[in-house]
C-alpha positions as CSV (number, residue, x, y, z in Angstrom):
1,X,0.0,0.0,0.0
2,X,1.5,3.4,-0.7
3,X,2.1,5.7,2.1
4,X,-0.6,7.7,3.3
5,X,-3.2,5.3,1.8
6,X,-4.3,3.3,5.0
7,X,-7.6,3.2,6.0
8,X,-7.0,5.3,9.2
9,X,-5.0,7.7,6.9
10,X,-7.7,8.2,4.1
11,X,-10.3,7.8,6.7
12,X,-8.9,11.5,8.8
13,X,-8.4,13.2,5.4
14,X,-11.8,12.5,4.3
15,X,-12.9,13.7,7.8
16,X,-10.9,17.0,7.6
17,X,-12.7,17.8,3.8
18,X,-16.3,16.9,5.0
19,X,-15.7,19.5,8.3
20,X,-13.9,21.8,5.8
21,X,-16.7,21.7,3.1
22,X,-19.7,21.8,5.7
23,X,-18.3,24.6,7.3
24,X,-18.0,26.9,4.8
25,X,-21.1,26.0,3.6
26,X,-22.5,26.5,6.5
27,X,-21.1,29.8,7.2
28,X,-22.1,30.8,3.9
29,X,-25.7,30.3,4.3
30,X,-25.9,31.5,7.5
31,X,-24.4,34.8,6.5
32,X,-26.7,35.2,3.8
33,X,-29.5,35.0,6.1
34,X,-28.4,37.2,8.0
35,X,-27.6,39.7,5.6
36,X,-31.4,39.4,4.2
37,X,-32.8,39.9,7.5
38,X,-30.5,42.9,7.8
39,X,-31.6,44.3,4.7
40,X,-35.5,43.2,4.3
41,X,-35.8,45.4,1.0
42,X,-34.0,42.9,-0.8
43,X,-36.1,39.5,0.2
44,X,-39.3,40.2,-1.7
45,X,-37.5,40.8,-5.0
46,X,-35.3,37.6,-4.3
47,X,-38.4,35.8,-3.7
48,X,-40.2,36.7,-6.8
49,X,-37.2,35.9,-8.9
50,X,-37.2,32.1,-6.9
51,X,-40.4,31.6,-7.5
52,X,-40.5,32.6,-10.9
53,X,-37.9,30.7,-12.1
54,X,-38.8,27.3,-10.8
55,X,-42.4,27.5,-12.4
56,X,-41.1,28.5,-15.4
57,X,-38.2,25.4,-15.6
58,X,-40.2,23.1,-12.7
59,X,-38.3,23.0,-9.3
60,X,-34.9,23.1,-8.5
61,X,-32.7,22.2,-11.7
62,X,-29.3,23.1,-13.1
63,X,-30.9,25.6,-15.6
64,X,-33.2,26.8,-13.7
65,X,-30.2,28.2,-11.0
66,X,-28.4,29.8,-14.3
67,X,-31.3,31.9,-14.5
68,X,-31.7,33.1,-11.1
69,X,-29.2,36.6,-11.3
70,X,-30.2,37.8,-8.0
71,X,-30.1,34.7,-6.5
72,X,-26.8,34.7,-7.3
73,X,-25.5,38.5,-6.9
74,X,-26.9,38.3,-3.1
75,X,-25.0,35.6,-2.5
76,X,-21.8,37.0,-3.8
77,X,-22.1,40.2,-2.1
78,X,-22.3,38.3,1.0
79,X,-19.5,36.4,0.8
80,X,-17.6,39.2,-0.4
81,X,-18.6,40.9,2.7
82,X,-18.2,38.4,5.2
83,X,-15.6,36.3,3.4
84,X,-13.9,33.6,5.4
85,X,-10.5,34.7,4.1
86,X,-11.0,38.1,6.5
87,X,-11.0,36.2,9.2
88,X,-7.5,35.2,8.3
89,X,-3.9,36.6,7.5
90,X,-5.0,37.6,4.3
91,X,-4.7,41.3,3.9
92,X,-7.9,43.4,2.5
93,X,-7.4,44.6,-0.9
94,X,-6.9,48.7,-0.8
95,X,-7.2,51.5,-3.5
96,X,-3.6,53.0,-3.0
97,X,-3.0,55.0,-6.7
98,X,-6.0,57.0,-6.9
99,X,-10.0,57.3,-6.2
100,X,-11.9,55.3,-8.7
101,X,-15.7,55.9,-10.3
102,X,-17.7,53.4,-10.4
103,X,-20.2,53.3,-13.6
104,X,-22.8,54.2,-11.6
105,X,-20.9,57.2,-10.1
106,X,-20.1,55.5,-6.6
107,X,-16.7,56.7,-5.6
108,X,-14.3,54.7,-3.7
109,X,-11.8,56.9,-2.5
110,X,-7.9,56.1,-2.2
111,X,-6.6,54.9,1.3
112,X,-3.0,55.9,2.6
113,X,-2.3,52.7,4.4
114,X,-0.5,54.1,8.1
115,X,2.4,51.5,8.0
């Protein structure tokens, strides 16, 4: 048997990637509720769009999740807000050169990082 292949061996890594993957998901969803509840204008839109799209393909299918835009922007706003990775070592991006304009005339000023 090669190393690292014994039943104990597989058995903890297998262990480690189901914690790893439930946690995350978990956090994930959780965080998304709470961002909804925190922000209550954005849960009848979300729920129309849900609804909508699963008469129109018939429940929960692959193409009928392609189709669900808000679905899926709500859920990447909150991870990018409450992103696992901030808990860590990993430094937050910053806007160093200059401020920038966003399309829809949003302005995220430049930050002089104190260091």
């Amino acid at each position: 048997m090669p190393p690292g292949s014994s039943i104990e061996s597989m058995s903890t890594r297998l262990l480690f990637l189901n914690f790893a993957s439930l946690h995350t998901s978990s956090w994930t969803i959780n965080h998304v509720l709470l961002d909804l509840a925190a922000y209550p204008e954005y849960q009848d839109p979300l729920k129309e769009e849900v609804e909508l799209v699963l008469h129109k393909f018939g429940g929960w299918k692959k193409q009928a999740l392609t189709q669900m835009k808000k679905l899926d922007s709500v859920l990447h706003e909150s991870q990018r807000l409450n992103a696992i990775m901030a808990s860590t070592s990993v430094n937050p991006r910053w806007v160093m050169i200059h401020d920038l304009t966003h399309s829809t005339a949003t302005i995220i000023r430049k930050i002089v990082p104190a260091f």
